[in-house]
DOKOLMI-901610 format. One record per residue (C-alpha): y, x, z; residue in one letter. Coordinates in nm, 4 decimals, always signed. Each point is the difference from the previous one (the first is absolute). Example, Ala and Ser with C-alpha at 12.3 -4.5 7.8 and 13.67 -1.06 7.14 Angstrom:
2
+----------+----------+----------+----+
|        y |        x |        z | aa |
+----------+----------+----------+----+
|  -0.4500 |  +1.2300 |  +0.7800 |  A |
|  +0.3440 |  +0.1370 |  -0.0660 |  S |
+----------+----------+----------+----+
This chain:
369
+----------+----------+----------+----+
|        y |        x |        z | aa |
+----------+----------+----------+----+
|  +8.5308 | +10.7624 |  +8.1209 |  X |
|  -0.0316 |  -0.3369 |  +0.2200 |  X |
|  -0.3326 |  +0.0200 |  +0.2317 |  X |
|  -0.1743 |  -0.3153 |  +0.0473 |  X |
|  -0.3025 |  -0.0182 |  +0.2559 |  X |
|  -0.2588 |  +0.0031 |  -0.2318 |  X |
|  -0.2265 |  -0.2728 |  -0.0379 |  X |
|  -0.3080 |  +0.2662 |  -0.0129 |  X |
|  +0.0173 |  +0.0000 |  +0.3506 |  X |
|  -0.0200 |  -0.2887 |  +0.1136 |  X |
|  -0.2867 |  -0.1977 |  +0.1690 |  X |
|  -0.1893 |  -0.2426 |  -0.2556 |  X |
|  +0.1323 |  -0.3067 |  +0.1892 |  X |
|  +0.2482 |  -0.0750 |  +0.2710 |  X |
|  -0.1667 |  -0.1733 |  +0.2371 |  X |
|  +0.1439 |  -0.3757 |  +0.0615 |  X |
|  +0.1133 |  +0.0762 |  +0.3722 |  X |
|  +0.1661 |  +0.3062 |  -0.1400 |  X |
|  +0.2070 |  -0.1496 |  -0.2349 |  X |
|  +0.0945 |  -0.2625 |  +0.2536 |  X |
|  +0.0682 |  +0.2610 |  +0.2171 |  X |
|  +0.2511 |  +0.1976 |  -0.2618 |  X |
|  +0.1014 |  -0.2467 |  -0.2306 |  X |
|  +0.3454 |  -0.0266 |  +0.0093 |  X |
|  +0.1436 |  -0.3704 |  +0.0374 |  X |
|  +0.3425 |  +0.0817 |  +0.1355 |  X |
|  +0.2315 |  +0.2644 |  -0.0541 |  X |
|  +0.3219 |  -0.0104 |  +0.1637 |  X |
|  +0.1806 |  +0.3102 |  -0.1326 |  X |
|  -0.0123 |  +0.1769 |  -0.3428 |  X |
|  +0.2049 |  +0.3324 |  -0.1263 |  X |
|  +0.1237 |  +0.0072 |  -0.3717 |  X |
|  +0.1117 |  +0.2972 |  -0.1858 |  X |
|  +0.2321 |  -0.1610 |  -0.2400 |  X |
|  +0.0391 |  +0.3093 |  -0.1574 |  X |
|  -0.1485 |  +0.3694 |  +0.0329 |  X |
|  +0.2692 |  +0.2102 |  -0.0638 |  X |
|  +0.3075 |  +0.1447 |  +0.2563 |  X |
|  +0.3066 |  +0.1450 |  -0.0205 |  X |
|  -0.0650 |  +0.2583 |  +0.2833 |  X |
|  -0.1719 |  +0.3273 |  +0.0382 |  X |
|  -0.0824 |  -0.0154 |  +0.3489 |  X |
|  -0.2182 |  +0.2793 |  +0.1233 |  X |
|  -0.2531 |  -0.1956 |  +0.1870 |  X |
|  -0.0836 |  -0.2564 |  -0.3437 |  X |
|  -0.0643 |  +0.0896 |  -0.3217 |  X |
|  +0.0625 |  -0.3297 |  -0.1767 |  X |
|  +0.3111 |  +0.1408 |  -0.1578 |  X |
|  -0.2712 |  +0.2077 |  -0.2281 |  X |
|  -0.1226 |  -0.3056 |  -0.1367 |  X |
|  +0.1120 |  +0.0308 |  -0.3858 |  X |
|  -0.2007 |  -0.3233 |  -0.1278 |  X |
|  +0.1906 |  -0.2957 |  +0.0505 |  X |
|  -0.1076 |  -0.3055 |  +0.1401 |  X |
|  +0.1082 |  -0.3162 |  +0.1623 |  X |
|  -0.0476 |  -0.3764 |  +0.1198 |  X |
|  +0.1010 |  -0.2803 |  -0.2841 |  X |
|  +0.0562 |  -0.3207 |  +0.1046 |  X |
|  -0.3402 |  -0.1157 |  -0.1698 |  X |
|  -0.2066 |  +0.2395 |  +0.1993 |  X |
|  +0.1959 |  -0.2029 |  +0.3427 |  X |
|  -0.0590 |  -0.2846 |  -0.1980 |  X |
|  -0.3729 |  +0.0604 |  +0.0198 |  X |
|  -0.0229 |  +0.1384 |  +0.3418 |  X |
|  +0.1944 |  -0.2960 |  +0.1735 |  X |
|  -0.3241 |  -0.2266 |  -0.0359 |  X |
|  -0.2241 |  +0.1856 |  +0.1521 |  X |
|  +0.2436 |  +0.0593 |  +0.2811 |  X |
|  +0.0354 |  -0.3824 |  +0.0568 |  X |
|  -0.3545 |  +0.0052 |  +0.0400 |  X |
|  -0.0363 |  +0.2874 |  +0.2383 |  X |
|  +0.3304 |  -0.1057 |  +0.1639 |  X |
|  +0.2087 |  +0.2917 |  -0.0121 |  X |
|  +0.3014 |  -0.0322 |  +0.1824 |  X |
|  +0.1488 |  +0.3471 |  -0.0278 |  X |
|  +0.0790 |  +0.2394 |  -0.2603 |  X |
|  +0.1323 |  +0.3412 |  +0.0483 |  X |
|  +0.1341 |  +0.1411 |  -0.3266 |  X |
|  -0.0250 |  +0.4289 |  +0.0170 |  X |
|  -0.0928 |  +0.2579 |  -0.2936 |  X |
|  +0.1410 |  +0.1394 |  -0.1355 |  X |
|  +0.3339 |  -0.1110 |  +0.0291 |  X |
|  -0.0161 |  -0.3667 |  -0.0542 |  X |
|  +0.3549 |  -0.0371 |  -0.0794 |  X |
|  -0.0532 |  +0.2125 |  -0.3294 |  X |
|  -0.1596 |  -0.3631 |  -0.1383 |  X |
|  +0.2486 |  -0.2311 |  -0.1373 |  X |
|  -0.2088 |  -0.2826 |  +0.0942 |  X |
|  -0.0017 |  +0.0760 |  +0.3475 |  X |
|  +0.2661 |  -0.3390 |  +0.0891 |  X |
|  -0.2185 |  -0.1735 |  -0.2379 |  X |
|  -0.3563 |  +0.0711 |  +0.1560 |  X |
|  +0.1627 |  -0.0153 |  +0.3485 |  X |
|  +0.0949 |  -0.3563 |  -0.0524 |  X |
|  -0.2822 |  -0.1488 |  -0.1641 |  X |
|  -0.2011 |  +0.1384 |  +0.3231 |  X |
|  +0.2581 |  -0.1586 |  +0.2627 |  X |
|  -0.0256 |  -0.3281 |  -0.1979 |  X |
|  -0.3551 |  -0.0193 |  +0.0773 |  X |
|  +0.0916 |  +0.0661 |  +0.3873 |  X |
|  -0.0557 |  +0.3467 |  +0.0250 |  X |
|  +0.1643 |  +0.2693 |  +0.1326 |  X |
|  +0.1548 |  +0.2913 |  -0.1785 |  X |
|  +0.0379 |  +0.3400 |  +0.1766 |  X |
|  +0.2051 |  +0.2887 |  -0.2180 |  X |
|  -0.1167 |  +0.3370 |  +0.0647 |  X |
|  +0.2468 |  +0.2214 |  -0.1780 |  X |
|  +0.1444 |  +0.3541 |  -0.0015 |  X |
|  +0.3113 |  -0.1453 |  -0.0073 |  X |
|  +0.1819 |  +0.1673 |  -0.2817 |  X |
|  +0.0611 |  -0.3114 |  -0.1863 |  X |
|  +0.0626 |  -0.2478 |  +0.2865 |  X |
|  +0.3767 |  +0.0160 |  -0.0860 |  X |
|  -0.0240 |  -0.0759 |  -0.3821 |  X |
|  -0.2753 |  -0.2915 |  +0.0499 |  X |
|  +0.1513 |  -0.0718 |  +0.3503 |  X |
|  +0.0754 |  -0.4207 |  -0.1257 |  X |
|  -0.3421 |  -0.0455 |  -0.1456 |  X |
|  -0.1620 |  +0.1788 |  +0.3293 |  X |
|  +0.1693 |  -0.2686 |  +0.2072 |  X |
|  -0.0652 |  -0.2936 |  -0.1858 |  X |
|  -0.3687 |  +0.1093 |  -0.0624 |  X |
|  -0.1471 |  +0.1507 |  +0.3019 |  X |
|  -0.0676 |  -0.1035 |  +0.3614 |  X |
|  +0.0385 |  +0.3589 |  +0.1318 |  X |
|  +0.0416 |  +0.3772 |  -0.0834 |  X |
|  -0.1496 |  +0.3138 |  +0.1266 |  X |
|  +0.1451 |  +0.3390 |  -0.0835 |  X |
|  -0.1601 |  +0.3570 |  +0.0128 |  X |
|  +0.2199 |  +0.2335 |  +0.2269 |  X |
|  -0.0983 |  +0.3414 |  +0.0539 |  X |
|  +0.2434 |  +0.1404 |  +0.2203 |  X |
|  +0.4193 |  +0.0903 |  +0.0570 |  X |
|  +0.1690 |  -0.0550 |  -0.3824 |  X |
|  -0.0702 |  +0.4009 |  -0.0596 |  X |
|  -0.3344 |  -0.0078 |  +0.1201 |  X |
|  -0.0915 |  -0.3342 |  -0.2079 |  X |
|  +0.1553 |  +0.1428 |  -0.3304 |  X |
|  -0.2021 |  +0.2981 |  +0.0434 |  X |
|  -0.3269 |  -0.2097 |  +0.0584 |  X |
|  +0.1190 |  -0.2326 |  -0.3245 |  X |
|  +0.0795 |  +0.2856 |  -0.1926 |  X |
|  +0.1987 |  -0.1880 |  -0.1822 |  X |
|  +0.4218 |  +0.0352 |  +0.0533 |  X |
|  +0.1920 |  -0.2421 |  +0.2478 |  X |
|  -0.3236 |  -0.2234 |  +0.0741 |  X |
|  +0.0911 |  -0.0338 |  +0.3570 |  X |
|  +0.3803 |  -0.0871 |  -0.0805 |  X |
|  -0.1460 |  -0.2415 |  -0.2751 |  X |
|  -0.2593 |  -0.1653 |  +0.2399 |  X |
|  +0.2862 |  -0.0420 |  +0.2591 |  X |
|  +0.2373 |  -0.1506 |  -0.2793 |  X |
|  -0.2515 |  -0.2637 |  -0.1287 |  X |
|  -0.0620 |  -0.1036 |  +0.3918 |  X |
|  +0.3278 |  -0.0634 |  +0.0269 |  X |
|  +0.0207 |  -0.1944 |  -0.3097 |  X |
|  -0.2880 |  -0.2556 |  +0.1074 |  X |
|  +0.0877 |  -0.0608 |  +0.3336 |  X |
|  +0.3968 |  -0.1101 |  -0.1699 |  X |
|  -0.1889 |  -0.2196 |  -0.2374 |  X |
|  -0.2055 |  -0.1491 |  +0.2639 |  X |
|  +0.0590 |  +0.1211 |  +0.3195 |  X |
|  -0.3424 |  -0.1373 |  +0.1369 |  X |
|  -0.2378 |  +0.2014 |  -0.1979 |  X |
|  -0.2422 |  +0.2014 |  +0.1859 |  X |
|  +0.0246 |  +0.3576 |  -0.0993 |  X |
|  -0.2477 |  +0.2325 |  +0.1901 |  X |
|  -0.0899 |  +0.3498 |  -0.0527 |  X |
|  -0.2979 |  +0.1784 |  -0.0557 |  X |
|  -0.0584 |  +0.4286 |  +0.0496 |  X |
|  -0.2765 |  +0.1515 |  -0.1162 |  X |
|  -0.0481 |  +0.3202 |  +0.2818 |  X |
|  -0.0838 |  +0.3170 |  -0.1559 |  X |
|  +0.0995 |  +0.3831 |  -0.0145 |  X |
|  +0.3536 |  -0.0263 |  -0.0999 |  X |
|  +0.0880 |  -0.2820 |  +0.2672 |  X |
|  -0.2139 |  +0.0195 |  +0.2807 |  X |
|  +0.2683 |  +0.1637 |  +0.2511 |  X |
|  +0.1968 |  -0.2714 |  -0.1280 |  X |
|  -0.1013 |  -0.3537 |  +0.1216 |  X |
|  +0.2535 |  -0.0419 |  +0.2493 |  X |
|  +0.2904 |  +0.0834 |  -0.2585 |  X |
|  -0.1631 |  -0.2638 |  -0.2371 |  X |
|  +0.0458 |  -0.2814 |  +0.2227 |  X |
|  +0.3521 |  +0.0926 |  +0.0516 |  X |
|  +0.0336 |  -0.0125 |  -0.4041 |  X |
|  -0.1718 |  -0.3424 |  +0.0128 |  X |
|  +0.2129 |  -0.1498 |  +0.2497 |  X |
|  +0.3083 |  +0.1870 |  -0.2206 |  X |
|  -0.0643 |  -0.1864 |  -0.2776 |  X |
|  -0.0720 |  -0.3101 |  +0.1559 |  X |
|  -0.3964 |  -0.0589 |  -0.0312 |  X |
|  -0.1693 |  -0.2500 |  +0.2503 |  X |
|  -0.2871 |  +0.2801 |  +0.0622 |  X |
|  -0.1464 |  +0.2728 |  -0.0789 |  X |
|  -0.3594 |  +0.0626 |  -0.0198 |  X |
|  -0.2073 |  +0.3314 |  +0.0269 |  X |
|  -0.3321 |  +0.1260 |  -0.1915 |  X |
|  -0.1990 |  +0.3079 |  -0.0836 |  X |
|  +0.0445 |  +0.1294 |  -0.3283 |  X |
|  -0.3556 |  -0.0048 |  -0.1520 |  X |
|  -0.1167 |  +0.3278 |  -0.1007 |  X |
|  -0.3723 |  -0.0606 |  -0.0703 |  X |
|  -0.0186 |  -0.2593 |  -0.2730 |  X |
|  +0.0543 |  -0.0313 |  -0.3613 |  X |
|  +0.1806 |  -0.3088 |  +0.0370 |  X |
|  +0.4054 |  -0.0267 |  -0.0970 |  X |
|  -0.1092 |  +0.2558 |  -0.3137 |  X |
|  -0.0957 |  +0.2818 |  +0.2480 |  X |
|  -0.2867 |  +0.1034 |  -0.2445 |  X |
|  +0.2575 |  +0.1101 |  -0.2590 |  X |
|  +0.0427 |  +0.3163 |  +0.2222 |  X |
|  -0.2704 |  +0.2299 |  +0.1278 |  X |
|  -0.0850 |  -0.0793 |  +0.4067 |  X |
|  +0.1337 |  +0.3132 |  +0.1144 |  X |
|  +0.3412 |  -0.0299 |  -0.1649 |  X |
|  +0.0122 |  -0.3611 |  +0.1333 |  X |
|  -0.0833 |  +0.0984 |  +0.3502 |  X |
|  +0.2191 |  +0.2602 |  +0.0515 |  X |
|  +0.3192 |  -0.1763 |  -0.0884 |  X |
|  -0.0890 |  -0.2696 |  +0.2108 |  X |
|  -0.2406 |  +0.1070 |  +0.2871 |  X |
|  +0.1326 |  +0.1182 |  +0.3327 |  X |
|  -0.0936 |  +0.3409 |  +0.1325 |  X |
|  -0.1666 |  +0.0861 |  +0.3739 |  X |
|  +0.3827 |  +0.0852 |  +0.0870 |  X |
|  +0.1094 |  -0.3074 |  -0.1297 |  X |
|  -0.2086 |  -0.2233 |  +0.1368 |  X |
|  +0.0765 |  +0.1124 |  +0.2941 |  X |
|  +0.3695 |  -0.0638 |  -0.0601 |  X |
|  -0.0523 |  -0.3270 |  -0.1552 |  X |
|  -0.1448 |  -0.1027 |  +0.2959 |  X |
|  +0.2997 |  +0.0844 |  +0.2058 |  X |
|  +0.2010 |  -0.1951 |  -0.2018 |  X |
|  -0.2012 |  -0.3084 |  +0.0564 |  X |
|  +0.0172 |  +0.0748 |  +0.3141 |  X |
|  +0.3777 |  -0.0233 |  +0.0415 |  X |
|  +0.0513 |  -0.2654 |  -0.2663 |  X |
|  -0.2510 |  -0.1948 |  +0.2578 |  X |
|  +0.2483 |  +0.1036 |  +0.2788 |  X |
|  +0.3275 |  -0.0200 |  -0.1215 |  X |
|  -0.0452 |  -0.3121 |  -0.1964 |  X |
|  -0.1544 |  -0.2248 |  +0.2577 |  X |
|  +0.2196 |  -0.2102 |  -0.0931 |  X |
|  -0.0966 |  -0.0200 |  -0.3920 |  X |
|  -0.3480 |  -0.0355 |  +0.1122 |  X |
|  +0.0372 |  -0.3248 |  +0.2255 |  X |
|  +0.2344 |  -0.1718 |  -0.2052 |  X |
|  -0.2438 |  +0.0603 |  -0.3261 |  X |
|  +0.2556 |  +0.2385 |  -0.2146 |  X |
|  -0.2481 |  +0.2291 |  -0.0017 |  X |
|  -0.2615 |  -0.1331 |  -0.1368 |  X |
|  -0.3209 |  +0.1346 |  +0.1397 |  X |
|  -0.0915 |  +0.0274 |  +0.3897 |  X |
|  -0.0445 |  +0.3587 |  +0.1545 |  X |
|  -0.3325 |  +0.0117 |  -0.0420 |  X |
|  +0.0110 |  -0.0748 |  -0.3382 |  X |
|  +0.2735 |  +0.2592 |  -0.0376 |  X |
|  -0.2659 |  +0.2653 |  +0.1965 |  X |
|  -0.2459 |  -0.1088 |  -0.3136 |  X |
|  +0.1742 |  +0.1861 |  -0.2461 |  X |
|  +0.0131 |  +0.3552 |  +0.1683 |  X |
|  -0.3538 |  -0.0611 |  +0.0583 |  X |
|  -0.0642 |  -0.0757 |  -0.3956 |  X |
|  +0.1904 |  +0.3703 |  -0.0115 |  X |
|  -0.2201 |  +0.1260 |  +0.2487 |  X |
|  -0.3058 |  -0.1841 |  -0.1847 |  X |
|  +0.0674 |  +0.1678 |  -0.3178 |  X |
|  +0.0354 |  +0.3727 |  +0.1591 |  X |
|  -0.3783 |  -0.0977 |  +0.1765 |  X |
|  +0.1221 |  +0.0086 |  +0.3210 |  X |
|  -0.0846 |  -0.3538 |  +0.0470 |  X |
|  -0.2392 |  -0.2465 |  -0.1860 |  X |
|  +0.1252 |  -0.2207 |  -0.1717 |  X |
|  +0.0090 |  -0.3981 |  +0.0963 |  X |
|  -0.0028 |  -0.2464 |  -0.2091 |  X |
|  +0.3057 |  -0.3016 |  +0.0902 |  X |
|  -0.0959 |  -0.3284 |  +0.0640 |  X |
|  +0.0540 |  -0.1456 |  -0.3378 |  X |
|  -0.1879 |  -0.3260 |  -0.1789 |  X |
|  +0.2207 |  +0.0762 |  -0.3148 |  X |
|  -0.2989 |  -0.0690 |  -0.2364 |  X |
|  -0.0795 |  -0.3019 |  +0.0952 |  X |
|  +0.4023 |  -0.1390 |  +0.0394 |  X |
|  +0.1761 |  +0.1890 |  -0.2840 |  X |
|  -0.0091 |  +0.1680 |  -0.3614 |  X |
|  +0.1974 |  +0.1956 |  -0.1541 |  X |
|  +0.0712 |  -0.0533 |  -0.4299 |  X |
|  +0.1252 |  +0.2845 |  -0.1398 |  X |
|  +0.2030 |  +0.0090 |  -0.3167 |  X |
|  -0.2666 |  +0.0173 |  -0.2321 |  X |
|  -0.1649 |  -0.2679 |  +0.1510 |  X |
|  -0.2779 |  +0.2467 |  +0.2350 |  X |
|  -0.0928 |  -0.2060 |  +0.3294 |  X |
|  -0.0625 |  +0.1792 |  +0.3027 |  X |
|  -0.1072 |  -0.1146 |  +0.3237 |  X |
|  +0.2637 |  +0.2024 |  +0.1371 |  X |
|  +0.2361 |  +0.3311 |  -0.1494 |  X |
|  -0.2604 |  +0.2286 |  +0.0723 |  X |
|  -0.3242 |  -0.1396 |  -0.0669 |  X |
|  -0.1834 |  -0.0128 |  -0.3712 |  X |
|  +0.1134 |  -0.2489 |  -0.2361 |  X |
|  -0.2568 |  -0.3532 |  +0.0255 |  X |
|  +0.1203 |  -0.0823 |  -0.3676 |  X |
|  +0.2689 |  -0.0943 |  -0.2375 |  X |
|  +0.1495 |  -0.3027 |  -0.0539 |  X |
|  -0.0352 |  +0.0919 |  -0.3721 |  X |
|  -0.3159 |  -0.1282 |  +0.0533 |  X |
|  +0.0001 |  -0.3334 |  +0.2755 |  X |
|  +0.2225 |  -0.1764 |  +0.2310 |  X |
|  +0.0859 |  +0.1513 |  +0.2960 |  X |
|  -0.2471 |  -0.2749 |  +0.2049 |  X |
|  -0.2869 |  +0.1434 |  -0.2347 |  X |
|  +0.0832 |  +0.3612 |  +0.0511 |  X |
|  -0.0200 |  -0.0660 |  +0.3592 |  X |
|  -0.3151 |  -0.1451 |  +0.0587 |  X |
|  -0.1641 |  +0.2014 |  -0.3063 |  X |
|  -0.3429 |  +0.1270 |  +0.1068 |  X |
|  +0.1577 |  +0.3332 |  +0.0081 |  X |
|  +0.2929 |  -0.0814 |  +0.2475 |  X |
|  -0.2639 |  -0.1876 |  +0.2180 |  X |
|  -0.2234 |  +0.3397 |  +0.0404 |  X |
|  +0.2927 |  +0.1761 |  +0.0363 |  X |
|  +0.1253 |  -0.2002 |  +0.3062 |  X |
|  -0.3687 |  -0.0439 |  +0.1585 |  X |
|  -0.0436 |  +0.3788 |  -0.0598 |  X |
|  +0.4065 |  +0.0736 |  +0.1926 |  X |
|  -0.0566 |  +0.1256 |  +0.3374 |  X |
|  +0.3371 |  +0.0659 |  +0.0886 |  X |
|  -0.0502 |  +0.2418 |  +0.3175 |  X |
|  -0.1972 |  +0.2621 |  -0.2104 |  X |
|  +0.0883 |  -0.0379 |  -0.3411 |  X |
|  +0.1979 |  +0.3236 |  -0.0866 |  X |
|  +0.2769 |  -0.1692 |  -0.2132 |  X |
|  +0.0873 |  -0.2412 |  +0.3127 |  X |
|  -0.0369 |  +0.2561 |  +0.2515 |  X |
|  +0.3452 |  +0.2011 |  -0.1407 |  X |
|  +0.1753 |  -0.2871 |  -0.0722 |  X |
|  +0.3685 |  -0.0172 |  +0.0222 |  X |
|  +0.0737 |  -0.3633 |  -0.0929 |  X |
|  -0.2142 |  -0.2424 |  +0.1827 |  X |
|  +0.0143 |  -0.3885 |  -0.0085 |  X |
|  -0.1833 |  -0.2434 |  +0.2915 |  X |
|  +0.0298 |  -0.3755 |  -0.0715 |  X |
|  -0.1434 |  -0.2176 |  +0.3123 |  X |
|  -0.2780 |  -0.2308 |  -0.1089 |  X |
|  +0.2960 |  -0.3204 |  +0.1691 |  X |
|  +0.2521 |  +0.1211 |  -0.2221 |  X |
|  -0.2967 |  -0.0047 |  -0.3489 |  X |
|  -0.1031 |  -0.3260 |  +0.1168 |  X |
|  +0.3417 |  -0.2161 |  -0.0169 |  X |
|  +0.0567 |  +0.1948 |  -0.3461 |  X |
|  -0.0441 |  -0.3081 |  -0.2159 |  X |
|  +0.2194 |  -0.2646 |  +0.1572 |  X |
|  +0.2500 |  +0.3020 |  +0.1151 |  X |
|  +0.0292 |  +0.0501 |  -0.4206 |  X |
|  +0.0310 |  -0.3577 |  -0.0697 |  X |
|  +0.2757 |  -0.0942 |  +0.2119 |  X |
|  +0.2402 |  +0.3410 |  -0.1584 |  X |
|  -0.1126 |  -0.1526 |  -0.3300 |  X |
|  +0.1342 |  -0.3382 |  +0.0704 |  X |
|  +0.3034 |  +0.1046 |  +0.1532 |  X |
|  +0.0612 |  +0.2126 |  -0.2498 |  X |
|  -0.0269 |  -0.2534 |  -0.2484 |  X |
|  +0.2055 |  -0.2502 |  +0.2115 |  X |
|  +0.2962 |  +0.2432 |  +0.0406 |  X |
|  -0.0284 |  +0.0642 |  -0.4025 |  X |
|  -0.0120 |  -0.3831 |  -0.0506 |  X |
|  +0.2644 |  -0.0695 |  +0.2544 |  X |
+----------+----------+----------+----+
């Protein structure tokens, strides 16, 4: 069952600085699930469990596109779910780059081969999830050949359009975390432009976590005192031994934000307190799942549905306007063991607008032309 923040407990009024303070008049970047299902099994997700269908149709885009013109939006990530299992997808992705904006595919990459034409004709960029060496990554996916399919459908879009950015994305957790150094090597095998790192989150009910007691969850996932302790040595070498990775941006984080996630590990063992990232992803970003749930972020309570109002209304509801004024990001438990931050500087919100209008009209231009 979906959890709203419920309207019991909220204060009788918003004040009027508050809402000016928390209303949301720009929004730069917004996720989609365009559908809720996935063709994996991976250990540290348990989206593959999902057995009720559901997914994007080019009316609900249809819908959400105005309110994105009004809030500016000039990014769009599609995850899931796998969002290549909806036949739309080339569809949706093109009515969003005709309005100027930007179309990220995150995908498992399975199906990258057999769509590969529509991905490059549809989308600005890809991002795959890579868990490790081929054996290591078909043992993550659970599912047979993923790795040798992933590399395949690579392959395919950078013959179709040699251009493409294709960058990779590993989720660090039990099964991989001796194995960062290996997984760059795969990434550079297959011909990515980078490869990113992040903490697999063990704490949450987000990515259908809650379909699985805790304790089951955490201990496929969660490292060990031993294992922290050798994750931590492997940073420490992929840090040395890949200088070179580092400075020219293959890798995608810094060191120091490679340190972060063996101190998540060490977080979740209570050696360490947790510490919340710097993150304004509330106030910059939502995330629209399948169903049409809208978070202020994956791992925060739904605000609403857009069942029920635009995604402007939803926004600047009474309830997401408590919710933000209430957010204290520093102590608030949820953001203090999060995995997947997001910072937008205030320069970068502010030239939003005309930054949107000028993709839109070059869009339009190069469609005219």
């Amino acid at each position: 069952m979906t959890t709203l923040i419920s309207i019991s407990t909220l204060d009788p009024a918003v004040d009027s600085a508050d809402q000016a303070l928390h209303r949301i008049h720009t929004m730069p970047i917004v996720v989609i699930y365009p559908h809720n299902q996935c063709d994996c099994r991976c250990v540290m997700c348990d989206i593959w469990r999902i057995r009720d269908p559901k997914e994007l149709s080019v009316a609900d885009l249809e819908r959400y596109i105005a309110s994105f013109r009004d809030l500016g939006v000039r990014w769009v990530v599609f995850t899931g779910g796998e969002p290549q299992k909806n036949s739309r997808l080339p569809i949706l992705a093109r009515m969003l780059r005709d309005d100027g904006i930007r179309v990220t595919l995150l995908t498992a990459g399975l199906l990258l081969d057999a769509q590969a034409e529509t991905i490059v004709a549809s989308v600005d960029d890809v991002i795959v999830s890579l868990d490790g060496p081929p054996s290591l990554h078909n043992r993550i996916r659970r599912v047979p050949r993923a790795f040798e399919r992933l590399a395949t459908g690579v392959r395919e879009l950078r013959r179709l359009r040699p251009d493409i950015p294709i960058c990779g994305r590993c989720t660090v957790q039990k099964l991989n975390h001796t194995s960062l150094r290996a997984t760059v090597v795969s990434a550079r095998d297959i011909g990515l432009k980078s490869i990113s790192f992040l903490a697999a989150d063990v704490t949450s009910s987000a990515f259908n976590r809650h379909s699985v007691s805790s304790a089951e969850g955490h201990e496929q996932i969660a490292l060990n005192a031993v294992e922290v302790e050798a994750l931590e040595q492997e940073v420490q070498r992929l840090i040395q031994e890949h200088a070179c990775d580092l400075n020219s941006g293959f890798i995608a984080e810094n060191p120091a934000k490679l340190e972060r996630i063996v101190r998540h590990f060490r977080a979740g063992l209570g050696q360490l307190e947790p510490v919340a990232p710097r993150c304004n992803a509330p106030w910059v970003s939502a995330v629209i799942e399948a169903g049409g749930d809208v978070r202020p972020c994956f791992f925060h309570h739904p605000l609403g549905n857009t069942r029920d109002g635009t995604l402007h209304e939803i926004l600047n509801s009474p309830q997401a306007l408590q919710f933000r004024k209430n957010l204290d990001i520093a102590t608030d438990p949820i953001c203090r063991r999060c995995v997947c931050s997001l910072y937008v500087p205030k320069a970068e919100m502010l030239d939003a607008g005309s930054t949107f209008a000028a993709r839109a009209a070059r869009r339009k231009e190069a469609r005219n032309g």
